[in-house]
N, C-alpha and C positions, 0 to 999 in steps of 0.2 A: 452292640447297641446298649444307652443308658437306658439305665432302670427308671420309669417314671417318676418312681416317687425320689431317688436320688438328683432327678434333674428341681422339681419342686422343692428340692430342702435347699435346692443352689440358690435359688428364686428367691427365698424369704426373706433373707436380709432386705431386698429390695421391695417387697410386698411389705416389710414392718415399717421401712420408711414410707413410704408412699401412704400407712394408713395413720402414721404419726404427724405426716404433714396436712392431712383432712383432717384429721384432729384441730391443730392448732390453729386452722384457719376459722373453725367452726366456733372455737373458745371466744377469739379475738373478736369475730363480726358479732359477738353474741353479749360481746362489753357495749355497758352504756355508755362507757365517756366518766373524765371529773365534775361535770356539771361546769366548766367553764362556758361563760358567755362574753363575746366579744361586748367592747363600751359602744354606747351610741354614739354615732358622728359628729362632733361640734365644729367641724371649719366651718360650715355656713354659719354660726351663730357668732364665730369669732370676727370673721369678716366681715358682719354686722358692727361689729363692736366697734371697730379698727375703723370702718368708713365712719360711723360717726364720731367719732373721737378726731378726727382730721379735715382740717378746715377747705373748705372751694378754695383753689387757687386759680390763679390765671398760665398757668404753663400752657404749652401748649399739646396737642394731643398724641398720643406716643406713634413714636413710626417717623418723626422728623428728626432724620439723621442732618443736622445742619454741620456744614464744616466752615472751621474759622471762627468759633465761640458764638455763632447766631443760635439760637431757637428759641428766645426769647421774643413776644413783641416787640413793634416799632411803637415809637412817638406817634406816626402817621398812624389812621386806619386803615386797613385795608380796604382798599376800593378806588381809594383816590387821594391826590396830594392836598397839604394843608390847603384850605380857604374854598376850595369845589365843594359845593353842596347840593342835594336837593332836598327832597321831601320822603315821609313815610308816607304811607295812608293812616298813621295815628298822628299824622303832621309833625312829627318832630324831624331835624335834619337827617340826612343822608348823606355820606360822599360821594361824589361821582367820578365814573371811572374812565379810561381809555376804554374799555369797551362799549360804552355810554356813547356812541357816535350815533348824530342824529343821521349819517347816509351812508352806508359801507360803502366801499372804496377797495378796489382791488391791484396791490401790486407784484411786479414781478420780481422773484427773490431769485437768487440763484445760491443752491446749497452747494458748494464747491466739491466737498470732500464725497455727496453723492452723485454728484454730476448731470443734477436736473435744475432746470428753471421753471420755480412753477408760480401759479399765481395767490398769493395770500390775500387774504380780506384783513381789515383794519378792525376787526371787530373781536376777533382772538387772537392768544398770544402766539407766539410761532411754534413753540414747543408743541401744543395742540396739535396745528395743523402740520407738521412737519408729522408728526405718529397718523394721521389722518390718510397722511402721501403711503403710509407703513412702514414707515422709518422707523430703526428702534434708536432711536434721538436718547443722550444722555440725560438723566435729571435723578434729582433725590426729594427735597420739601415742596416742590409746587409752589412757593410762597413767596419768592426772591429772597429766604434767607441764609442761601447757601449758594456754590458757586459752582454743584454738581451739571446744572443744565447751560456753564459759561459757552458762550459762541464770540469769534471775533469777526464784527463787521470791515472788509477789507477796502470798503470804499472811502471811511474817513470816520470822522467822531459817531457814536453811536446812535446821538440823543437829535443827531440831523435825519437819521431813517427810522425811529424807533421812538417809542414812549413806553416810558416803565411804569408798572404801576404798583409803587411801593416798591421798588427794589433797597436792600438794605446791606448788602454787602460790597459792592464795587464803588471805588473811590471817583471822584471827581476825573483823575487825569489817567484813570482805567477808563473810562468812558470817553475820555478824548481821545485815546489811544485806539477805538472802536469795540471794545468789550462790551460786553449786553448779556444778562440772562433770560435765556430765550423763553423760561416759563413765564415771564412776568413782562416782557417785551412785546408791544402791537404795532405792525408796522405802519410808516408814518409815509413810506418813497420808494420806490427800487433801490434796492442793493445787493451784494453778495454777499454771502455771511459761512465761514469755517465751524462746523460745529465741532463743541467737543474742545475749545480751547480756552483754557483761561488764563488768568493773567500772572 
C-alpha cells in the first residue's frame, strides 16, 4: 500500500491549480471595468430628420408589387370612369362606381379550371367572391394595376360580361380577346371565366 502522504504529494499539483484558477476568477469578478459607456440611441432622432426633410408624395403604398411598369396612379380615380359622379356629405364630387348598383343582380359564373358554377353578385369584384367560394384565386395590387389576378372570359369580349373599375393595364383588343382582371372586374351577365390567365 501507498503511503498517505506520498499519495497527497501526487495530488498537489492538481490542488495548486484548482486554488490558482479560484484565484483568478475571484481577481477578475472583483475588476470594475474601463468606465466605458455605451452612446445613447439616435436612429429615432435620425428618422425624425430624414421624414422631415422629404417631401408627401403621391406613390403609392408599399406592398404593390405591380407588373408591367404600373404602380403608379391612373388619370381616372379610383372608384369610377371619367364623367360618373356623385356627392360627398361635404358636397364636393365623388366618383361612382360599379359597385354603386342601385339593385344587386346575381349571375351565374362558371370558374372552369375549378370546376364550379356559382352565383356572383354585381356588387363585388370577382376576385372577392371567388376567395369567399375559398378559392386561393391569383392576384398581387388589388387595384387593376397589375395583371397578377388576369382571368380569360371564354365566352367573348370581356367588357360584354364584366365592368372594370379603373382597370389600367389590359389593352383594348386584350379585352376583346376576353381578358379581365378579376380584382377590379364586377359582373355584368353569365359567363365562364379561366382563371389565372393572362394575355
Amino acid at each position: 500500500m501507498l503511503n498517505p502522504l506520498i499519495a497527497n504529494v501526487a495530488n498537489a499539483p492538481a490542488i495548486v491549480l484548482g486554488a490558482l484558477a479560484t484565484l483568478t476568477v475571484l481577481f477578475v469578478s472583483s475588476l470594475k471595468g474601463t468606465g466605458w459607456e455605451p452612446t445613447t440611441d439616435i436612429s429615432d432622432e435620425v428618422l425624425e430628420r430624414r421624414a422631415s426633410a422629404v417631401p408627401e408624395t403621391d406613390f403609392p403604398e408599399p406592398g404593390n408589387r405591380a407588373i408591367g411598369g404600373g404602380g403608379g396612379g391612373g388619370a381616372i380615380p379610383a372608384g369610377g370612369a371619367e364623367g360618373e359622379e356623385g356627392e360627398l356629405e361635404d358636397g364636393s364630387a365623388a366618383s361612382a362606381g360599379p359597385a354603386d348598383v342601385e339593385e344587386v343582380e346575381h349571375f351565374e359564373v362558371e370558374f372552369v379550371k375549378q370546376g364550379e358554377t356559382v352565383e356572383l353578385s354585381n356588387d363585388q369584384p370577382i376576385l372577392e367572391q371567388g376567395e369567399d367560394q375559398g378559392w386561393d384565386l391569383p392576384y398581387a395590387c388589388r387595384q387593376g394595376q397589375c395583371v397578377s389576378c388576369a382571368g380569360h372570359i371564354t365566352d367573348g369580349p370581356s367588357e360584354d360580361f364584366v365592368e372594370h373599375d379603373n382597370q389600367q393595364m389590359l389593352e383594348e383588343a386584350e379585352l376583346d380577346d376576353g381578358y379581365t382582371l378579376t380584382c377590379v372586374a364586377y359582373p355584368r351577365d353569365s359567363f365562364s371565366i379561366e382563371t389565372g390567365e393572362a394575355p
